[in-house]
C-alpha positions, 0 to 999 in steps of 0.5 A: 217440488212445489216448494222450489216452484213457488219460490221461484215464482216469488223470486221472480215477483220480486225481480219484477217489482225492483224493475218496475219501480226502477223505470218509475224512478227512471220516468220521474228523473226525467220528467220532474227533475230534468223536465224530458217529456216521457212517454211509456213504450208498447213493450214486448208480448212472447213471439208465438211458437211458430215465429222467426225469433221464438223470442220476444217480439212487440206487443203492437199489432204490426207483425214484422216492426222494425223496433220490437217494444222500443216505439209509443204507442196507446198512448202515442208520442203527442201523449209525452208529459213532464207531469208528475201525476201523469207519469206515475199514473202510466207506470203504476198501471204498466210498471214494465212499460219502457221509458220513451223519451220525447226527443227534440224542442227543450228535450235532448236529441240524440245521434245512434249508430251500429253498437261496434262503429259507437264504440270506436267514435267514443274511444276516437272522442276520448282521444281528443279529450271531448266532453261527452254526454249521455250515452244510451247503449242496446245490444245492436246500437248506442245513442249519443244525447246531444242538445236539441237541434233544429231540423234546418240546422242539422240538413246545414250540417250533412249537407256540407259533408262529402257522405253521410253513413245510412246506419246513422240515425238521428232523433231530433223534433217528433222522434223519441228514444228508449232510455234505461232501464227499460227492455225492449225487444233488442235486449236490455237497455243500459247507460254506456255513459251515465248522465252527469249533471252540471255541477255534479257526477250523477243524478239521483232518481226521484221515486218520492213526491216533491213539495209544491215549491220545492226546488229540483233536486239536480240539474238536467244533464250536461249534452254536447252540441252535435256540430262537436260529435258529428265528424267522430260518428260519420268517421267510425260507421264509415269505417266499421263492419256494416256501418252502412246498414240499416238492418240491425235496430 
């Protein structure tokens, strides 16, 4: 018995070190080789037993958050770096920690929505054989990486529709979104649609340390401009079970 019991615990040592370097690697594509600032999340602690969920909760002091695990904090969003040292220090101390990116200013921004009206917006998207970015999936909602806007541009580009769904969330200068392989609170976080740099089909990550001088090894991924997704993701939360809610994260 003890021998099944440490072998277990060694199987799941292992699990969390391969998880641990992958956000590592996740952290430093983004920050040194597509220059996305990157901060960690606060990550998710054990509801206690008397919790609604009985599951993971957040591990900030806010009882009832509304983002278990999936937010900054100590060290907070002004805190997001492109420095390499920084972001291997933050992950070697906390390597279970979520990868927040800092969205908005040379930073992608991003449009989610309710995980069943993304998937209908995707496969209306592919219909019209419109090229589409990265595209961040969690169990309950899907993130459209889109190229940074501006706050004027966007309040232009509702205000010329007729109405715009609540479910729709928009991350834009001093927002930030969870990206893969982090976990949160909602679940695991994956890449529905995997980035694809200019000129090519993936990006490696970056887990080594580059020479000074030393070119990056990939562009920064290609994103669709949001004037080009918006019509699509209006359309689809309009349409689908619950688009209008706010309450699924």
């Amino acid at each position: 018995m003890r021998e099944i019991l440490g072998r277990r615990r060694r199987l799941r040592l292992r699990l969390r070190r391969k998880e641990g370097t992958a956000r590592l690697d996740a952290a430093l594509t983004c920050a040194t080789v597509w220059q996305w600032p990157v901060v960690p999340g606060v990550g998710t602690a054990r509801a206690t037993p008397d919790g609604e969920s009985g599951g993971l909760g957040c591990a900030c002091p806010e009882p009832d958050c509304a983002v278990p695990g999936a937010h900054p904090f100590e060290p907070g969003l002004l805190a997001a770096t492109t420095d390499e040292r920084m972001v291997r220090w933050w992950w070697s101390n906390r390597p279970a920690a979520p990868v927040m990116l800092a969205t908005g200013g040379r930073a992608p921004c991003a449009v989610s929505l309710p995980a069943v009206a993304a998937a209908g917006a995707l496969s209306a998207l592919d219909a019209l054989g419109m090229r589409l970015g990265p595209v961040v999936a969690t169990p309950t909602r899907w993130s459209l990486l889109v190229a940074p806007y501006s706050l004027e541009r966007l309040g232009e580009l509702l205000y010329a529709k007729d109405w715009v769904p609540s479910s729709l969330r928009f991350h834009g200068e001093g927002g930030y979104l969870v990206l893969p392989p982090s976990r949160t609170g909602a679940g695991q976080v994956r890449w529905e649609r995997p980035p694809a740099p200019l000129g090519a089909s993936a990006a490696a990550p970056v887990s080594r340390r580059r020479t000074k001088g030393e070119a990056p090894a990939a562009a920064a991924p290609w994103l669709p401009d949001v004037e080009a997704v918006l019509d699509a993701l209006v359309e689809a939360s309009t349409g689908a079970p619950g688009g209008g809610s706010r309450l699924a994260h």
